[in-house]
N, C-alpha and C positions, 0 to 999 in steps of 0.2 A: 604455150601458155597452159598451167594447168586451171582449173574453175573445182575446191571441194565442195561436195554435196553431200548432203547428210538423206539418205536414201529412206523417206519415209515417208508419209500418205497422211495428209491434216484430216481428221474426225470430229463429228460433234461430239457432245458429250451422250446424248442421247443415241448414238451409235454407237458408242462406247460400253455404253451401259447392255445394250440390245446383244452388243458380240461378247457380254461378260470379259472384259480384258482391262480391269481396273487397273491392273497393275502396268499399264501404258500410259496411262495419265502423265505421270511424272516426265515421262519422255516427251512428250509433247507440250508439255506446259512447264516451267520452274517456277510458273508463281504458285503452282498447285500445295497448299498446306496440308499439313495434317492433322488438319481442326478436328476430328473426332476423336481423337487421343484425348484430348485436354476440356472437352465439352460436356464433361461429370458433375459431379458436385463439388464443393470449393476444396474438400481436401482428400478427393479421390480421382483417382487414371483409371483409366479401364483403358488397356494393351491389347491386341490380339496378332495373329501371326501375318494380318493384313498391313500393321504400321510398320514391321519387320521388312516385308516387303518391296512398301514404298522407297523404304530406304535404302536399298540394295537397287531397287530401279533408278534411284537418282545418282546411285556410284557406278550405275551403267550408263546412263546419260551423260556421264562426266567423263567415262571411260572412252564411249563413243567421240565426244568433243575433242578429246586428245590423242586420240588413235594408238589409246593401249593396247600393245602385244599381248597374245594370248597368257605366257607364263606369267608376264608383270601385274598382270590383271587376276590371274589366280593369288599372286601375294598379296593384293590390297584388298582384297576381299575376305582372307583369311585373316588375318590381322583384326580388319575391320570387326569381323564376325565374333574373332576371340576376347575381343573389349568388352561387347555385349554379353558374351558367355559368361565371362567371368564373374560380373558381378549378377547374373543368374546364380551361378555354381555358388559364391557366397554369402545366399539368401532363400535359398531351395533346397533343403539336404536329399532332395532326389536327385541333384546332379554336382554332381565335385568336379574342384578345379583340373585344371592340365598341369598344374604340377605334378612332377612325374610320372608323367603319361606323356608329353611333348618333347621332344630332342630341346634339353638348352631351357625348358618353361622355368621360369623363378619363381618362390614363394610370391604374389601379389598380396601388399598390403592393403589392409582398408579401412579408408577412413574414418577419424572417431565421432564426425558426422551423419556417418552411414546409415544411422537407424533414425536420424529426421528425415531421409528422403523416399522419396520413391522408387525403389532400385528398378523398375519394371521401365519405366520413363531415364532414370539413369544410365541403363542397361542401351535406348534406343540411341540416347543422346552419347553414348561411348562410341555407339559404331559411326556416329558422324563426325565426332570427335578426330578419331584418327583417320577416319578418310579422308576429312581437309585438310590433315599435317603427310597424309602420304603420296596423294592423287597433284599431279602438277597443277592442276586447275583445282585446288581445295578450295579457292574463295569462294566456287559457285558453291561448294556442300556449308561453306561455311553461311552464307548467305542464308540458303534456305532455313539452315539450323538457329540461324537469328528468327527468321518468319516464323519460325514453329515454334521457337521459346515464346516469340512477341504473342502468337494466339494462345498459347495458354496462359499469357498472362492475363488478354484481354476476354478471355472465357470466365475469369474470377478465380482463377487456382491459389493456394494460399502461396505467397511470395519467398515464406522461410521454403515452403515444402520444395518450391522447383526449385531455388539457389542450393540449397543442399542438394537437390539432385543432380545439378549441375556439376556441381562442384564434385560429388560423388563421379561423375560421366570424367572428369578432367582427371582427377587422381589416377584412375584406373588406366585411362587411357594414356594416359604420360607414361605408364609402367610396361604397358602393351609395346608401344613405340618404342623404347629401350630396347627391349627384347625384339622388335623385329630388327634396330641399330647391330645388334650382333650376327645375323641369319648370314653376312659376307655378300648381300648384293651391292650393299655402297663399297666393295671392293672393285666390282669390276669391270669399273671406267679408268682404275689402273692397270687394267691387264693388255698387253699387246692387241693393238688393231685386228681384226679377224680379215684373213685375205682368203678367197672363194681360192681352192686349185683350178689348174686347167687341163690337168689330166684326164685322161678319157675314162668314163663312168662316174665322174666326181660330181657331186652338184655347182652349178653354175647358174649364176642371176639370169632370170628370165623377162619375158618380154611381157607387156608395153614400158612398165618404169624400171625394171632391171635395179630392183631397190635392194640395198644391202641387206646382209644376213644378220636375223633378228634372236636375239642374244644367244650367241654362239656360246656364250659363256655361263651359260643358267645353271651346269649342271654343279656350279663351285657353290651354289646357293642351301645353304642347312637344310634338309629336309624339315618335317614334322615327323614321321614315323619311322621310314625308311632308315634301314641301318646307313644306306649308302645311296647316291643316285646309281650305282650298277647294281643293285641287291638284284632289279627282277631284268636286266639285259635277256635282252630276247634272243634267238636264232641269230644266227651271222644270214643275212640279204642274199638272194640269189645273186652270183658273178655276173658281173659285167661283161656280154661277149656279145658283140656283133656279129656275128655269122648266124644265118638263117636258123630256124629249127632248132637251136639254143636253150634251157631255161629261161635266160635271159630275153631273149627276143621275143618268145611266145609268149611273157609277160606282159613286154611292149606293146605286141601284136594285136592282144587282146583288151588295150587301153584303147588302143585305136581305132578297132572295130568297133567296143561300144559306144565310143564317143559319133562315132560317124552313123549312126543307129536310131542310141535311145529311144527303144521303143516304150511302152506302153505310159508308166506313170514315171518311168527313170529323169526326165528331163525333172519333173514335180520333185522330185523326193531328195534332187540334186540342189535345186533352189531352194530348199526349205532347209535344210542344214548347211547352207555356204559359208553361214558367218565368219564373213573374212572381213577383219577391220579395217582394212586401205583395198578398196579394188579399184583399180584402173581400167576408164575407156578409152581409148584411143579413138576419136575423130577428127583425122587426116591431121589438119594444124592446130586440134584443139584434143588435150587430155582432161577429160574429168572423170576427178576421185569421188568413190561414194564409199560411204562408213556406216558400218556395220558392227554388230554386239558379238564378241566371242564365241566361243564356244562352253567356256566355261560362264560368263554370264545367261549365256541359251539355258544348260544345266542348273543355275541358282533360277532362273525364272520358273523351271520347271518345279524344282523346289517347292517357291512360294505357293504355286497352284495346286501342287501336293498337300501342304499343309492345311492352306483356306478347303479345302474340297474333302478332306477329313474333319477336319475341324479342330485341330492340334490349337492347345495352349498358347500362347505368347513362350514360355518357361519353355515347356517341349521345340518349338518349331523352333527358338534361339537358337539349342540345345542340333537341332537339321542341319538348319544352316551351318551353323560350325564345322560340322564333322563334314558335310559335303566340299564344303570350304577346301576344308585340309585335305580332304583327296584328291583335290582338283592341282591343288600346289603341289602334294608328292609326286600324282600324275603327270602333272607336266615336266620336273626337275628327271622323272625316268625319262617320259618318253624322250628327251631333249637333249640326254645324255648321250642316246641311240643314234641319234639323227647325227650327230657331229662326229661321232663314233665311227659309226662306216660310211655318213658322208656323201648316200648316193642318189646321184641323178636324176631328176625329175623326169615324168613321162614327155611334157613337151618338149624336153632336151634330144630327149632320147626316138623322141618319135621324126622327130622333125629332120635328125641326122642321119638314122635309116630307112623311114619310111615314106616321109611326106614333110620337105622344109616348110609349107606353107601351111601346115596343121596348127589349130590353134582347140586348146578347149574348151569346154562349158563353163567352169566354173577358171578364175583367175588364178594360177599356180603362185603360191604362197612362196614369201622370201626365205626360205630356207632345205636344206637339204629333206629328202622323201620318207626314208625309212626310220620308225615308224611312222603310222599315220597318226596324228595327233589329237583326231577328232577320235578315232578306236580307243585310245588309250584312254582319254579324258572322259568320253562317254562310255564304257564301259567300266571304267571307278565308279563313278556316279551311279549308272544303275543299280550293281553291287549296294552301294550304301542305300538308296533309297528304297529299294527291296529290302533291305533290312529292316525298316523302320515301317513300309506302308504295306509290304507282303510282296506276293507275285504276280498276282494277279489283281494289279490295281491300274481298272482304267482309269481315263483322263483325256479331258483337251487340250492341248498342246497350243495357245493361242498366243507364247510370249514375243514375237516378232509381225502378229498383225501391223501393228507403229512401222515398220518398214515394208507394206505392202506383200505380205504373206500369209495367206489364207490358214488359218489353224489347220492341224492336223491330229485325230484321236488315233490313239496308244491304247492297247489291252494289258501292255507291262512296260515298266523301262528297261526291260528288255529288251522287249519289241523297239520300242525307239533307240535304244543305243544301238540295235543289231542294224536300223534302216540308216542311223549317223554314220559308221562306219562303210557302209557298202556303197553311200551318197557319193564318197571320195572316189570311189572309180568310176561310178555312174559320169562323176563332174570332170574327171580326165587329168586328176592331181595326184591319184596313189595306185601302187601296181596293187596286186590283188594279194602277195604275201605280205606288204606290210601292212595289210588291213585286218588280215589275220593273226598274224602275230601281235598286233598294237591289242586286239581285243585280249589276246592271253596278258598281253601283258598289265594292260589297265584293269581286268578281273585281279590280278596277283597283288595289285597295288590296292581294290577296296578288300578285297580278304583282308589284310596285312593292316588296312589301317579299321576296322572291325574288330580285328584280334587285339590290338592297344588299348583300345577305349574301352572295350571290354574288362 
């Protein structure tokens, strides 16, 4: 019998407040509004990069519900994000659209309502728009997006100002949606079944759910920048060879030591970036699943407390989020290309048939092949992009998964945090130590690469 759990830690709101982690609300409550959007004067919004936020917390809450995969999760987010951007880009001449600038972006038309709305409100209400027409579970975004229209109607907002804005949110968003209809994901539930090998060094589903291989097929998926999902392939993966004293085995060897180890803060720093959306417990005749925010969700959280903590515009921090967005989608369609590419073996596969069968690790090994690591690749785009925009040396509290019983953690750069993301995976006994290395060359190559576009 399985039992799913949603892995997270009830708060007051006054505790809430106390740990600064507004941006958890949403996860803990759906009835939570966004009354202070709409609580101005009868024909004015006042936006900031806080209402942006919210709403990416609730398409992580939604994400969690449904136990979106890492990549899929990257495309509803970027999507999402480019609705909002867009009709930023055609109302801000400090920021232009993505037509050409995006693989495949089309001229977006706009409406000849668009100069009775509010496009800043428009803007919030496009990225809820397409989140409820992409997220399996849209009713819940679409829901709340009723509750938020209903409070600004009953804060006194003028009626024509938010129908037009609406309406403005829906055009936009219908055009966005087209354009992600062509990116070739709704292809690849025609593609042949994905069959794990059983060759030795191959990856092979692991233990307790021994859950199938999570879109083996993503790398068929358009980029946004990338000429190709193989533009930035990394190194060919140490061989596979069992005999002692190996490359390969010393790999191994040293997965196994540290997991059997973990000394000083490695357990901490392992738990704090596991973000694994399905993990399984096995006790004895009972399995429960607990659910967890991605990785690239982890990375838009960090986002939003980037922005709030500088104090970015609504216009700017749309303008973040987008581009974090899209590195996170090109990051995953690379690294995911890798993984299927050569395809190899997990450490608890590998550990458990040289060195020790009844080894298990820290952190729950992910359904899919190891090389790269996906958390390097992804957080390391990410810091890249948001180094660019906040500097190098820009601390910060790290507090987006308190809601799941995770004590914040400060960061002197995202650097520093992408470089602790990636090392988490061997500390947790999920990635040998050259794919954590190379994932980080590689996800550095991938925000250069999408830096140099938008430029």
């Amino acid at each position: 019998m399985i039992f799913l759990m949603k892995q997270q830690k009830s708060y007051t709101f006054n505790q809430l407040h106390t740990a600064g982690i507004f941006q958890c609300i949403l996860i803990l409550s759906s009835s939570f509004l966004l009354l202070s959007s709409c609580t101005q004067k009868k024909n004015s919004v006042t936006l900031s990069s806080s209402d942006i936020s919210d709403v990416i917390t609730k398409m992580t809450d939604i994400m969690v519900r449904d136990i979106t995969n890492p990549p899929l999760g990257a495309r509803f987010f970027s999507y999402a994000c480019l609705a909002g951007y867009e009709i930023v880009s055609e109302n801000d001449t400090k920021f232009r659209s993505m037509y050409q600038i995006l693989k495949g972006y089309p001229k977006i038309d706009k409406p000849g309502s668009a100069g009775s709305a509010n496009y800043q409100l428009a803007a919030l209400l496009a990225i809820m728009e397409t989140a409820k027409k992409m997220q399996p579970s849209g009713k819940v975004m679409g829901d709340f997006e009723d509750k938020f229209i209903d409070s600004c109607k009953k804060s006194g907002l003028d009626e024509d100002l938010l129908n037009n804005s609406i309406n403005y949110a829906k055009f936009i968003s219908q055009q966005i949606l087209a354009y992600a209809g062509t990116d070739g994901y709704n292809k690849i539930s025609n593609l042949p079944r994905y069959t794990p090998l059983k060759t030795s060094g191959s990856w092979y589903p692991t233990p307790p759910g021994f859950l199938a291989p999570v879109e083996p097929y993503f790398n068929t998926v358009r980029p946004f920048t990338l000429d190709s999902a193989t533009q930035f392939r990394p190194m060919v993966p140490v061989m596979y060879d069992e005999k002692a004293g190996s490359p390969f085995y010393d790999l191994t060897l040293a997965v196994y030591k540290e997991g059997n180890e973990l000394k000083g803060d490695h357990r901490e720093i392992a738990s704090f970036w596991d973000c694994n959306p399905f993990a399984m417990q096995d006790e004895g005749h009972l399995i429960f699943g607990f659910k967890k925010i991605s990785p690239g969700a982890h990375w838009l959280g960090i986002t939003g407390i980037a922005c709030q903590q500088a104090k970015k515009s609504f216009n700017e921090s749309m303008f973040i989020y987008t581009i974090v967005s899209i590195g996170l989608m090109d990051a995953n369609i690379s690294c995911w290309d890798e993984k299927y590419e050569s395809n190899r073996i997990r450490p608890e596969t590998a550990i458990r048939k040289l060195i020790n069968p009844q080894w298990v690790p820290l952190l729950q090994t992910p359904p899919f092949p190891e090389y790269t690591s996906g958390h390097s690749v992804v957080s390391s785009t990410s810091a890249v992009l948001l180094t660019h925009f906040f500097g190098e040396n820009f601390s910060y509290r790290d507090s987006v998964e308190v809601a799941y019983d995770i004590p914040p953690r400060s960061f002197k750069s995202f650097h520093q945090a992408a470089a602790e993301a990636a090392i988490s995976r061997f500390y947790g006994g999920i990635h040998y130590m050259d794919a954590i290395i190379e994932g980080q060359e590689e996800g550095t190559k991938v925000g250069e690469w999408v830096l140099q576009k938008i430029k």
